[in-house]
PADO-116592 format. One record per residue (C-alpha): residue in three letters; x, y, z. Coordinates in steps of 0.2 Angstrom, whole numbers, plus 5000, padded with zeros to 4 digits. Layout:
% PADO-116592
ALAXYZ...
END
This chain:
% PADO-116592
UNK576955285823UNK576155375837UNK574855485834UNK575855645842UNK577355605830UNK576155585814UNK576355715800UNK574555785802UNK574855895784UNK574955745773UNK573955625781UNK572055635778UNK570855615792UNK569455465791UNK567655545786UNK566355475801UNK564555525801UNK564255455822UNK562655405831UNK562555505846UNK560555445849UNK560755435871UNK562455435871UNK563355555884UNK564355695875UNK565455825889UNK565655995882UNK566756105894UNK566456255896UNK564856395898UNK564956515884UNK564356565868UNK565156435859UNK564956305872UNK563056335866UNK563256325849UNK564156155850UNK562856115863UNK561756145852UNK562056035839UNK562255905850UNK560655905856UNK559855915840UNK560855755834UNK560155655850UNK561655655864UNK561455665882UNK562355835884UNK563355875900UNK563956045900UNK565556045914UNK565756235921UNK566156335933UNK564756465926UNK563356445912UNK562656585901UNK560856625902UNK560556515887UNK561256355893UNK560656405911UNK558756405905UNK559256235895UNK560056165911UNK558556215923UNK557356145909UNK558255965910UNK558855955891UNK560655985899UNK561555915915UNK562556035923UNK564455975931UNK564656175941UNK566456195947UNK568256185937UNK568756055927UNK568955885931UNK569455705924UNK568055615932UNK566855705919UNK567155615905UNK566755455917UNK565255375904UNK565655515889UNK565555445871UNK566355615866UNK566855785874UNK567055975866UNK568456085875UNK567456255871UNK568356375883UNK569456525882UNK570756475893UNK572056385882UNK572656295897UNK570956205903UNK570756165886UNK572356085885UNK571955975902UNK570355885893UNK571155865879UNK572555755888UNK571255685900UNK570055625884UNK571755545875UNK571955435892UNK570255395893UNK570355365874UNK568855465871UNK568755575856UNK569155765860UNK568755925849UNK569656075855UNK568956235849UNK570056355836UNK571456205841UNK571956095826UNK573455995833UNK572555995852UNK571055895844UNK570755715838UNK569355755829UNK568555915820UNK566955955817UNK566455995799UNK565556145790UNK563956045784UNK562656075769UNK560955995780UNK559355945768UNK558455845779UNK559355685781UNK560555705767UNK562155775775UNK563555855766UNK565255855778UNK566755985773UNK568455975782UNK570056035779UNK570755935789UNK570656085803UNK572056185794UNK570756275781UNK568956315788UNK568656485779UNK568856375762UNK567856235770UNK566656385774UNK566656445756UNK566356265749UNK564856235760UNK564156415754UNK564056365736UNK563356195739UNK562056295748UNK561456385734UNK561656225723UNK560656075733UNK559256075733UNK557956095747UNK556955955741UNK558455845743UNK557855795761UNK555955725754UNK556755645741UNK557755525754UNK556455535764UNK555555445750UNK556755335746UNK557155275764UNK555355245767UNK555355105751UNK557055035754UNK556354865760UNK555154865745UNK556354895733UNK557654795742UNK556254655739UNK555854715721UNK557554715715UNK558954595725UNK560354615713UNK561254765717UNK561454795698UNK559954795695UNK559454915709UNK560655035706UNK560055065690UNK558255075696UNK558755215706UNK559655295692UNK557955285682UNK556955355698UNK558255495700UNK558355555683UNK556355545681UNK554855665687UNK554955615705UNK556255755711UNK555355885701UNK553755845709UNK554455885726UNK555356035720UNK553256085717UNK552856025735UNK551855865726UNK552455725738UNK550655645734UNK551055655716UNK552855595719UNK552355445728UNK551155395718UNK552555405703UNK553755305713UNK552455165716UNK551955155698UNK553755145692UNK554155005706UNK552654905698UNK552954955680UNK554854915680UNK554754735682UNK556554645687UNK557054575670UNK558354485662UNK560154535667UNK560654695657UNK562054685644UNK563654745649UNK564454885641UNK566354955640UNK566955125639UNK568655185634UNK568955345646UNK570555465644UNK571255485661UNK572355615655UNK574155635660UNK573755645679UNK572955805687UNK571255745690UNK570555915687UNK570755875668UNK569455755668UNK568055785659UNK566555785663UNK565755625655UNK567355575659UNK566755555677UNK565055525676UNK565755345668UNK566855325681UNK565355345695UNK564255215685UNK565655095683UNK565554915688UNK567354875683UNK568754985681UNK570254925670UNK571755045672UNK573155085667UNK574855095677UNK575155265676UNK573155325680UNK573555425695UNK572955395712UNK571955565711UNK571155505697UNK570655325702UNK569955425719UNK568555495707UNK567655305703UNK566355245711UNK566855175729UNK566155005725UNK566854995709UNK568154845706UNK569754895701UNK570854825692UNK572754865687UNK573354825667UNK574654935665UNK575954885653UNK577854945658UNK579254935648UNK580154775652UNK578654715662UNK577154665653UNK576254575668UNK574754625658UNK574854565639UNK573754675628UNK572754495623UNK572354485643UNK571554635643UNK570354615631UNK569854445640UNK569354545655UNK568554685645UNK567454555639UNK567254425653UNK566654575662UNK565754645649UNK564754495644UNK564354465664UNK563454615663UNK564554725669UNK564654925664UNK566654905660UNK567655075660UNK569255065651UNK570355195661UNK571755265649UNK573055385653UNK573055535640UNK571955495626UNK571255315620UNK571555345601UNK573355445605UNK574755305605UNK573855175615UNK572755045609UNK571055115611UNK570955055592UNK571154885594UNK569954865608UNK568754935603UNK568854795586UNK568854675599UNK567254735606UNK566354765590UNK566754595584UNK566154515601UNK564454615597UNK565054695613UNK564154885617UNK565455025618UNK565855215618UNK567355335618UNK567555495632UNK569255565624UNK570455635637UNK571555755638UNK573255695628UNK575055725636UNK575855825623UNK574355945627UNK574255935645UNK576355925649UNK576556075637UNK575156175645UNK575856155664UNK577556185656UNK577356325648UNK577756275630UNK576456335617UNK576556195605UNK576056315589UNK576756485590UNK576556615575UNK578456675576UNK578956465580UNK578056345575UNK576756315562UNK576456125562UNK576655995575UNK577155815576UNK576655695588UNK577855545589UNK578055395597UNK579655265595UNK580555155605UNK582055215598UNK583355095600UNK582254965589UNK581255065578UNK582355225573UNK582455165554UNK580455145553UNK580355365557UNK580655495543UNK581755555549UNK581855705534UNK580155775539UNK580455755557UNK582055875556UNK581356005549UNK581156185556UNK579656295561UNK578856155566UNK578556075586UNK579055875590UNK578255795603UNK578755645608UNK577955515619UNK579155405624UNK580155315642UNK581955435644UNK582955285634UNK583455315618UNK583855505619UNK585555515612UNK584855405597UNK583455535596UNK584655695596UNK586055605583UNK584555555570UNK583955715570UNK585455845570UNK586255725556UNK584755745546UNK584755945546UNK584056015563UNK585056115572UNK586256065588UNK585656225596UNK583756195593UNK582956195612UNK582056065619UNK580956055635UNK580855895642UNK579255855656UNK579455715668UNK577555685677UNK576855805670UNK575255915677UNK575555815693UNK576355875708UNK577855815707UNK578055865689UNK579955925683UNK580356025670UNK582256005661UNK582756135647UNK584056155635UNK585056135618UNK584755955608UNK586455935611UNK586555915627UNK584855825627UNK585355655633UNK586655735645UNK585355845653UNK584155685655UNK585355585663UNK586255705675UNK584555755682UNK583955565684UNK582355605673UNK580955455674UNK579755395667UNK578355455663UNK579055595654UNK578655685638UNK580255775624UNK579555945614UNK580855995602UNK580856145595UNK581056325598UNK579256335608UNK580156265621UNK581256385626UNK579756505632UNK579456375646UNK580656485654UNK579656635652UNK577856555654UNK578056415666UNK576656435678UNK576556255687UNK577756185698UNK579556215699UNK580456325688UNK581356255674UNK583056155676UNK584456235666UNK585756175670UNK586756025677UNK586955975696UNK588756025699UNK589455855703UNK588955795684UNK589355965678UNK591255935687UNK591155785679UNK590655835659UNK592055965663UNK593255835665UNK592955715651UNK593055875639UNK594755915645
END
């Protein structure tokens, strides 16, 4: 695919902090923001040639000072002879357009001003604290929210940021030295980061701050490898936004990362960039990944020393088997901890619009899980019939006209609504309403997938009025299935 035929929307562009130390950078044209992009330039160590018929008084006192080199005249190709990179900053849409197509057949990266699609590479809003750098883009199609997000970060780094990496730059060969395991020297800098040194340069104290760091480089002796630890983590059901906070902060100190099938991409984009990951999700008819294996690599990693997160979609104690691992842990003297996530039934009726309890609906709620085509005798199937009361029911889409028969020949009525949530809080999430007797119908004639999540009861019939996320509800069938429904009745 060439780069003119590639769908700029959904593909991301490649963060790229570059060393322009000496290297020639062309910016064309002699304006005010020819001399702001001039500007930063300089200021990261390019050779800056400014290509103009004209130059500002600015750039003019730069140019006749030497910290610029001056190409006078219209624009032309041979200017990006020896350029590492060039800016088009000029107000004539059509020059700008000529060093665009001049850089893309020297193959030398362009930035056109205000010009998302004429560029093939953009300049990011940035948070500066000394050497510590914080890059924003929107991929060029959103600057005033990339400007937004770099105003808060302002107010929330901290100045003294850029002494602290100062600090630690200026030690990296000793403590590269002190502590050769990566490991182990992470977590030194965990220790250091979340000791006295940062407040002591927040006080202007960088006497007192290296002094600090010396003692605890001396004090904290490499020692034996540390134990490894697992954590069970609830991924929730897929918008990366419901994770919570502790949630994240294992992911970012995780060695290992065992995962689930259904953990989304958005999620897994929160771990750690080193981290290992691995995939053990089970599917039905599929089970590459037997439960037993898992707990061999929880605790082969685990007992190599390795801080273990077990990624889980929803909940780890809400029907999967955060239970039996964590016996397996305890019993292999294993060191472990729980972050709950947010659980499907919760998350898919929030983003559906389905208030599980309502005081006019439903006074109780049932979670349920069942393969139903082998387990329907093992469910009360009494209780779960009964009204005022909400069924959720985690489960694949097979099985659904055994769910609706057990239930409306034990008392619940035909005409009871159901709401039923394929990916839900992602995207891509679809929403399909209706009566319990039409439920496997409606499943089938819209093609619902797995992962998907079945609320009985009359909550679900306000997803119509409350949905909020996503697509309205489907209500009905796709005409050629409805012709067809039509036909068999007569």
């Amino acid at each position: 695919m060439t780069r003119a035929s590639s769908p700029r929307a959904s593909t991301p562009m490649y963060p790229l902090f570059a060393d322009l130390r000496g290297r020639a950078v062309l910016v064309v044209g002699g304006g005010a923001v020819a001399q702001r992009k001039a500007a930063a330039l300089l200021e990261a160590g390019a050779q800056v040639r400014i290509g103009a018929p004209r130059l500002n008084a600015a750039l003019a006192a730069w140019a006749a000072e030497g910290r610029i080199e001056h190409l006078a005249g219209e624009f032309a190709a041979e200017w990006f002879d020896g350029a590492w990179l060039a800016v088009a900053a000029t107000d004539d849409e059509a020059v700008n357009r000529a060093v665009a197509a001049a850089g893309e057949a020297r193959r030398v990266w362009v930035n056109v001003v205000d010009d998302v699609e004429g560029s093939s590479f953009h300049v990011p809003a940035r948070v500066e604290r000394g050497p510590v750098q914080v890059a924003i883009s929107s991929g060029g199609g959103a600057p005033m929210l990339a400007r937004h997000l770099r105003e808060r970060l302002e107010t929330e780094l901290d100045e003294s940021l850029g002494e602290l990496a100062r600090l630690l730059s200026g030690e990296r060969a000793r403590i590269r030295r002190h502590y050769p395991d990566l490991g182990q020297r992470r977590r030194f800098f965990e220790r250091v980061l979340a000791g006295p040194i940062p407040a002591l340069l927040r006080e202007g104290r960088r006497e007192d701050a290296q002094r600090a760091f010396g003692a605890a480089l001396i004090d904290d002796k490499p020692a034996a490898p540390p134990a490894g630890s697992v954590v069970l983590v609830g991924a929730g059901p897929g918008d990366a936004g419901l994770m919570t906070l502790r949630g994240l902060r294992a992911l970012n100190q995780a060695d290992v990362i065992l995962h689930d099938r259904l953990v989304s991409r958005e999620v897994l984009q929160l771990a750690r960039r080193d981290a290992e990951l691995i995939e053990v999700g089970k599917q039905a008819g599929n089970h590459h990944t037997t439960q037993d294996r898992i707990h061999e690599l929880m605790l082969e990693h685990a007992r190599a020393g390795k801080r273990v997160v077990r990624l889980k979609g929803g909940d780890p104690f809400v029907f999967g088997r955060g239970g039996e691992e964590l016996e397996v842990l305890a019993q292999a003297g294993i060191a472990f901890e729980v972050v709950p996530g947010i659980t499907a039934a919760l998350a898919c009726a929030a983003y559906a619009g389905v208030p599980l309890t309502h005081r006019e609906h439903a006074q109780s709620l049932r979670l349920v899980t069942a393969h139903l085509k082998d387990s329907a005798g093992d469910l009360d199937w009494q209780a779960l019939a009964q009204e005022k009361q909400t069924l959720a029911v985690y489960m694949g889409v097979a099985g659904l006209d055994v769910l609706r028969d057990k239930l409306i020949e034990h008392g619940r009525a035909a005409s009871t609504p159901f709401a039923l949530i394929e990916n839900g809080s992602r995207r891509e999430q679809r929403v399909v309403t209706g009566t319990l007797a039409e439920l496997a119908e409606r499943a089938q004639g819209h093609r619902v997938q797995s992962p998907a999540l079945l609320i009985v009861g009359e909550v679900a019939a306000l997803a119509q009025r409350l949905h909020w996320f996503g697509d309205a509800p489907l209500t009905a069938l796709p005409e050629a299935d409805a012709d067809d429904a039509l036909a068999q009745a007569a």
